[in-house]
GULOFI-196085 format. One line per field, with one value per residue (C-alpha): residue number from 1; residue in three letters; x, y, z. Coordinates in steps of 0.1 Angstrom, whole numbers, plus 5000, padded with zeros to 4 digits. Example, Ala and Ser with C-alpha at 12.3 -4.5 7.8 and 13.67 -1.06 7.14 Angstrom:
n = 1,2
res = ALA,SER
u = 5123,5137
v = 4955,4989
w = 5078,5071
END
This chain:
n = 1,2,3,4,5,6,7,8,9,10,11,12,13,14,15,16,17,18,19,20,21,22,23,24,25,26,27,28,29,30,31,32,33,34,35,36,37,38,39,40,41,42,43,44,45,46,47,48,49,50,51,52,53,54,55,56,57,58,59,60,61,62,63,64,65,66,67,68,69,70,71,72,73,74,75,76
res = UNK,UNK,UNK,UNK,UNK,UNK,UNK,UNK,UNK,UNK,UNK,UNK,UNK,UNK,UNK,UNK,UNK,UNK,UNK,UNK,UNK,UNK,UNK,UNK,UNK,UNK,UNK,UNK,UNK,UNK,UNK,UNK,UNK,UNK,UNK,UNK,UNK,UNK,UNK,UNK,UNK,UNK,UNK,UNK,UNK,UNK,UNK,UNK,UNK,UNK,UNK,UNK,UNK,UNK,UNK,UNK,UNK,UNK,UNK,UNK,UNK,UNK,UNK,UNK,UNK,UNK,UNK,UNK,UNK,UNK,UNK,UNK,UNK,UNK,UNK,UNK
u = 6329,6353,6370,6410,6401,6383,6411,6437,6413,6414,6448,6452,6477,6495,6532,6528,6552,6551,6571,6565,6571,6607,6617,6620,6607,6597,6577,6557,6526,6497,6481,6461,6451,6426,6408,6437,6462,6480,6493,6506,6530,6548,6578,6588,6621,6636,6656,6682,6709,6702,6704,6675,6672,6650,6629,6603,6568,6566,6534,6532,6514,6491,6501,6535,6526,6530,6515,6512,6513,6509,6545,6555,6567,6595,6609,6618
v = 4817,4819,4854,4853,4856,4816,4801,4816,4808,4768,4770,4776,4745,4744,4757,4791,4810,4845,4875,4908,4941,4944,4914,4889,4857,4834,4803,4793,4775,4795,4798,4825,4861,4889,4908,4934,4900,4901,4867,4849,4822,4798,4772,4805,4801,4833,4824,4847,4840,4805,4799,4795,4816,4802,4831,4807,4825,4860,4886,4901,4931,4930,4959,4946,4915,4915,4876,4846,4805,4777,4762,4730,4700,4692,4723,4724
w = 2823,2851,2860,2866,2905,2899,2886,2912,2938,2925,2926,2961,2979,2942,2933,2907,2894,2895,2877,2890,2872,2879,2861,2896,2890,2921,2923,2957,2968,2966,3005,3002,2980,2980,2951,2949,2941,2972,2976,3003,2992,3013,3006,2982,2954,2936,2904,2897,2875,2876,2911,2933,2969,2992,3004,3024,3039,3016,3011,2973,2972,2941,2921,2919,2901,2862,2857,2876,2862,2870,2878,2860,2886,2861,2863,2899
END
């Protein structure tokens, strides 16, 4: 059985989504994360509102993270 760790760690070079705990959803390409979740995402989106801001290279610290998904391609 894979821990939650595995399955982020495969999904390192794909586009997640992430919504952290106050409600900000952004999507990015997984590059790189630790065992506290920190994540480095690159090529990084914010949807607010329905508009996208491009936020490009960003560092999310782990405790700040509510969930994180794989991003659907026919969303974007």
């Amino acid at each position: 059985m894979e821990r939650p760790i595995d399955v982020l760690n495969l999904a390192k070079g794909k586009r997640v989504l992430v919504k952290l705990k106050k409600g900000t959803e952004i999507s990015g390409i997984l590059k790189a994360l630790d065992l506290h979740l920190n994540m480095w995402l690159e090529d990084v989106e914010q949807t607010d509102d329905d508009k996208k801001i491009k936020l490009g290279t960003i560092l999310i610290r782990g405790d700040n993270i509510l969930f994180v998904s794989p991003a659907d391609k026919n969303d974007e």
